[in-house]
N, C-alpha and C positions, 0 to 999 in steps of 0.2 A: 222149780227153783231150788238151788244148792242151798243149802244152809251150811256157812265154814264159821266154825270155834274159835274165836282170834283166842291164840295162847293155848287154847282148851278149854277156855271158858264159855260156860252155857247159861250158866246161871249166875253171872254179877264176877266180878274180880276174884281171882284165888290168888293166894300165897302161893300156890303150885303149880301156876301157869309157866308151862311153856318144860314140866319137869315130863320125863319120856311115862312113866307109870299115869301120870293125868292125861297125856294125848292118848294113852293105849286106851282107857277107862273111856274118856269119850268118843274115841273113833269106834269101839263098841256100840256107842248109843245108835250108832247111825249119822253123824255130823261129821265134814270133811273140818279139817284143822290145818289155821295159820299158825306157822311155828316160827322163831327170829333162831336163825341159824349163822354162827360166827366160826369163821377157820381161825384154831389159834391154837398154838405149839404144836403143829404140823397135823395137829386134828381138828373134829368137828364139837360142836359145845352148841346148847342150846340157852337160850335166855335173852332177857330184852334189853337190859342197859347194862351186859357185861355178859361172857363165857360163864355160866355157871351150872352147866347139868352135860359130862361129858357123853358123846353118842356116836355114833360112827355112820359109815358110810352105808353099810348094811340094816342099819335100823330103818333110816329116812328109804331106800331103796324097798325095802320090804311094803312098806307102809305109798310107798311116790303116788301110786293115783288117788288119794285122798289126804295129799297133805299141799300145802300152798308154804315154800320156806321163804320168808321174809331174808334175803340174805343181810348182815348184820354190817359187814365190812365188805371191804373191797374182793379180798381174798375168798370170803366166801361165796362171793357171786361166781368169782373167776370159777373157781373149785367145780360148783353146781352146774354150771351152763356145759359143762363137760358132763353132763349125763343126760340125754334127750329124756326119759321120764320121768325128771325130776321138774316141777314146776316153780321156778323161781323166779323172784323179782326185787329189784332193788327200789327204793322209795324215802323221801324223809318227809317234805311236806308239799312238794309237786299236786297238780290237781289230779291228772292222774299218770299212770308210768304200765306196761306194757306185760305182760307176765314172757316166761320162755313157749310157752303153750299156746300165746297169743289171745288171752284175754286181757282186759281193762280194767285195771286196780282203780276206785274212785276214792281221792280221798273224802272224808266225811262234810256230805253236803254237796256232791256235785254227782247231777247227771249224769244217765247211764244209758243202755240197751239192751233189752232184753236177750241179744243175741249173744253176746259175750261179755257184759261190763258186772263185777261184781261191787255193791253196794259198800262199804267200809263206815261200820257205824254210823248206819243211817240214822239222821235226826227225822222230826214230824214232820217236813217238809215234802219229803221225795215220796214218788207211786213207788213202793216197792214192786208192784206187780209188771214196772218197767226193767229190770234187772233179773241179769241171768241168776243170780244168785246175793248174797246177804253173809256180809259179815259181823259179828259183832260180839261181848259180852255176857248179853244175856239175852234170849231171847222171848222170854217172858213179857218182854216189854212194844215186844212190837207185834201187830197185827198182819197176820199171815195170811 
């Protein structure tokens, strides 16, 4: 099972989630990382309810097989589907939505398979042991 850092977070919310120096730190640890990725002034910007940590197209490329980009806008999805090793997906609260790689984004609380569906802050409900992989916050808190 994959374990992915939404934002970069492993252990509980950061202030620094989603900033390139906290995805380098955790993709170090060994965790693949959800990043919210927004095209805007004719670049790339990371950050979740706005551009705020600018990045380029060689960072996320450097990085593509263990990074999942949340595209943020429209722009940025268009942008990203333009690079086959970049894995992205578009989503807001759909149960689940499709990645470019062809796995299965769930939103939190739905059903999965272990062949390709990744868990998205799973609550106490779900068999994680049904899911290809696990995304979430902190992972401290759930049973592996």
């Amino acid at each position: 099972m994959i374990k992915i850092a939404h934002r970069g977070n492993i252990a509980g919310i950061s202030e620094h989630e989603n900033a390139p120096a906290y995805i380098d730190e955790t993709l170090l640890k060994g965790y693949e990382v959800e990043i919210d990725v927004w095209f805007h002034n004719d670049g790339l910007w990371l950050g979740h309810t706005s551009p705020t940590y600018m990045t380029d197209y060689d960072w996320i490329q450097q990085r593509a097989d263990r990074l999942w980009c949340h595209a943020k806008n429209f722009e940025a999805l268009d942008y990203l589907l333009g690079f086959p090793r970049i894995n992205c997906f578009w989503h807001q609260e759909d149960n689940y939505t499709v990645t470019s790689k062809n796995f299965i984004w769930a939103y939190p609380g739905w059903e999965g398979s272990a062949t390709r569906t990744i868990a998205v802050k799973p609550n106490g409900t779900l068999k994680l042991a049904e899911f290809y992989g696990i995304c979430t916050d902190d992972f401290s808190k759930l049973e592996l």
